[in-house]
C-alpha positions as CSV (number, residue, x, y, z in Angstrom):
1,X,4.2,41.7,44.8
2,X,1.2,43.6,44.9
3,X,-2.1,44.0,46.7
4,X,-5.7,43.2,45.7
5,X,-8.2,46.4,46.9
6,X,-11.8,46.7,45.4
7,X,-11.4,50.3,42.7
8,X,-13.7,51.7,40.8
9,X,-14.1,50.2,37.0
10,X,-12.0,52.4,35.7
11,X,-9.2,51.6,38.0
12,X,-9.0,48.0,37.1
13,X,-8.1,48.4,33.2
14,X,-9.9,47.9,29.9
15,X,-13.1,45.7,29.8
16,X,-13.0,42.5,28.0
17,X,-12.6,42.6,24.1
18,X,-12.2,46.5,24.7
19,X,-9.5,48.4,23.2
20,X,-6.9,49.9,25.3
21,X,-6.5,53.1,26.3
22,X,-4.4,55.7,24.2
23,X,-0.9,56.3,26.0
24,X,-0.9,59.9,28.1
25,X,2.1,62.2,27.0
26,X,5.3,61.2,29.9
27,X,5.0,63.2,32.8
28,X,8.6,63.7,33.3
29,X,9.2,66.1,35.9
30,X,5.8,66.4,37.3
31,X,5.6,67.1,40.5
32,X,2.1,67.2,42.8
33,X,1.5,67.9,46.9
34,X,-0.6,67.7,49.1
35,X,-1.0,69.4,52.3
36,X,-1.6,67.2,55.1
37,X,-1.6,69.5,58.1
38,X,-4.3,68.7,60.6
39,X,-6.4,66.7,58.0
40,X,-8.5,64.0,59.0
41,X,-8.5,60.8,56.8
42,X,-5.7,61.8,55.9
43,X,-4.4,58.0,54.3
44,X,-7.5,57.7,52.2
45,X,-7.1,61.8,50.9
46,X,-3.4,60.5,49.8
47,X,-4.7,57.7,48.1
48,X,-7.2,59.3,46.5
49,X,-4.8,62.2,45.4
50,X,-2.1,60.0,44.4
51,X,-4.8,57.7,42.3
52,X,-5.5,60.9,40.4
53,X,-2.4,61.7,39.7
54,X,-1.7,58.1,38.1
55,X,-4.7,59.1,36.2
56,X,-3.5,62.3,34.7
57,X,0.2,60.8,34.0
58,X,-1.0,58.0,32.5
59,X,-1.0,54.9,34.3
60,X,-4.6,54.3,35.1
61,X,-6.7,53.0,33.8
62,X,-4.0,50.5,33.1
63,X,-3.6,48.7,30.5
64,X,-2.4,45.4,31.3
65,X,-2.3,43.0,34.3
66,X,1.7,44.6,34.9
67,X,0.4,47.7,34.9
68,X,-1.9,47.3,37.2
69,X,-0.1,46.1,40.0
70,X,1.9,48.7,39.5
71,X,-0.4,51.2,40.0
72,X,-1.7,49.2,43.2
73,X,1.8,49.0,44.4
74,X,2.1,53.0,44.6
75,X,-1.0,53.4,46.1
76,X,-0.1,50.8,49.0
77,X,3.7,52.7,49.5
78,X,1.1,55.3,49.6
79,X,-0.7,54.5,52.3
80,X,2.0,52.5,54.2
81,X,4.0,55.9,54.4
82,X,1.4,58.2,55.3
83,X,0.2,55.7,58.1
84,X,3.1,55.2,59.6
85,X,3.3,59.1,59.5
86,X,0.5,59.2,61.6
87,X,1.1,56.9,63.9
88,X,4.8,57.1,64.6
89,X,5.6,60.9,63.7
90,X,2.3,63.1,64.6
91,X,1.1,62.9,61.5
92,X,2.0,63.7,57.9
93,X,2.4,67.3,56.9
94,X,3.2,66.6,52.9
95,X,2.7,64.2,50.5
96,X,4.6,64.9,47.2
97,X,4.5,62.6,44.3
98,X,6.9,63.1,41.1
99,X,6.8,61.3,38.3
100,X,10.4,62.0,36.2
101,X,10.9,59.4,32.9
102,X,11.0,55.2,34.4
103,X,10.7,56.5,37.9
104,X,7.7,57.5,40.5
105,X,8.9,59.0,43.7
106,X,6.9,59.8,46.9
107,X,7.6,61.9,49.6
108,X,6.0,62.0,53.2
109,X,7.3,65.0,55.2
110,X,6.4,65.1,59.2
111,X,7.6,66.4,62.3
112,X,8.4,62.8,63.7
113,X,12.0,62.6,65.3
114,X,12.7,58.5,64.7
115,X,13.9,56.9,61.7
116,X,11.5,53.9,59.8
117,X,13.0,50.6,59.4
118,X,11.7,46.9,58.5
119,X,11.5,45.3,61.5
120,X,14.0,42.6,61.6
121,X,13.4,39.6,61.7
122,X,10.5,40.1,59.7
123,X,7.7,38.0,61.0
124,X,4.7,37.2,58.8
125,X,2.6,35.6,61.1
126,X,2.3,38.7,63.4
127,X,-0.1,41.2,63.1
128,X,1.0,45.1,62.8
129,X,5.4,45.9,61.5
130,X,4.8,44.8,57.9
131,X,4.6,48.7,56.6
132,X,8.3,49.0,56.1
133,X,9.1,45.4,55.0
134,X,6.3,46.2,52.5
135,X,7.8,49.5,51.1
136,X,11.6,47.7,51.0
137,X,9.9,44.4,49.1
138,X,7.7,47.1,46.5
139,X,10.4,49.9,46.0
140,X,13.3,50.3,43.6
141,X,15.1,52.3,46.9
142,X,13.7,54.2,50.0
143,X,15.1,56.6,52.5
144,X,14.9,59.3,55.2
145,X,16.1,63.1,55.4
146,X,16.0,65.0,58.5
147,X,14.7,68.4,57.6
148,X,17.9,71.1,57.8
149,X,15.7,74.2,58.8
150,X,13.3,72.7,61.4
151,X,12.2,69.1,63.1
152,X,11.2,65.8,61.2
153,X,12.2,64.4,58.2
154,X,10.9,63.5,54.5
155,X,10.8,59.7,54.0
156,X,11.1,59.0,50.4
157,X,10.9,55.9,48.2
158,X,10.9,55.5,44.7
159,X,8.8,52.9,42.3
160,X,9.3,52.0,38.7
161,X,6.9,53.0,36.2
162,X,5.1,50.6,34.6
163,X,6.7,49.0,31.2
């Protein structure tokens, strides 16, 4: 499952008849962040931080149709994370994206005291209480830390890398 978003051309994979692009070396191990603190926009700055990551490691432009949505799907976990960061945990302090062999993790650390979940029953039809549902139908696994040394958590969730 994967979303549709308008992208810039290179974001949407070779042009007809053109050859693909050369493989990037495997970021295993990789790790980025970005500070969050206080940032307005901050959804769209994770995005567009994430997006370049995928760039640099490799999976954009993509390839192939499978790659693509893969790509897609990260940056949605992206922005479901981040959002619900801001609107359930005052807001996100840290994104951190690793990229280590099959697997893409991402981190969103805040200061928020409750715990994410899917709302059960899931119901389509309704607007708003898909972000978790959408993380849990996209992601290999996902999960929440509490912080040890101070308030809030990291909520994590991992993606596959595309074949």
């Amino acid at each position: 499952m994967s979303t549709t978003r308008s992208s810039p051309p290179g974001d949407r994979g070779p042009e007809p008849g053109g050859a693909a692009p050369a493989a990037a070396p495997s970021p295993a191990g990789q790790v980025r962040r970005l500070h969050l603190i206080g940032a307005s926009g901050a959804v769209p700055r994770a995005r567009d931080f994430t997006r370049e990551a995928l760039h640099d490691w490799g999976w954009l432009p993509a390839a192939t149709a499978d790659q693509r949505a893969a790509a897609e799907d990260v940056l949605l976990v992206v922005s479901e994370l981040v959002t619900n960061a801001c609107l359930h945990a005052e807001g996100p302090e840290e994104l951190r994206v690793a990229c280590s062999g099959k697997v893409l993790r991402l981190e969103v650390v805040d200061l928020g005291s409750g715990t994410p979940a899917p709302r059960t029953p899931h119901r389509a039809g309704r607007p708003g209480g898909h972000g978790m549902f959408i993380v849990q139908r996209l992601c290999l696994d996902w999960g929440v830390v509490r912080n040890a040394e101070s308030a809030g958590k990291t909520v994590w969730a991992e993606l596959a890398a595309p074949s």
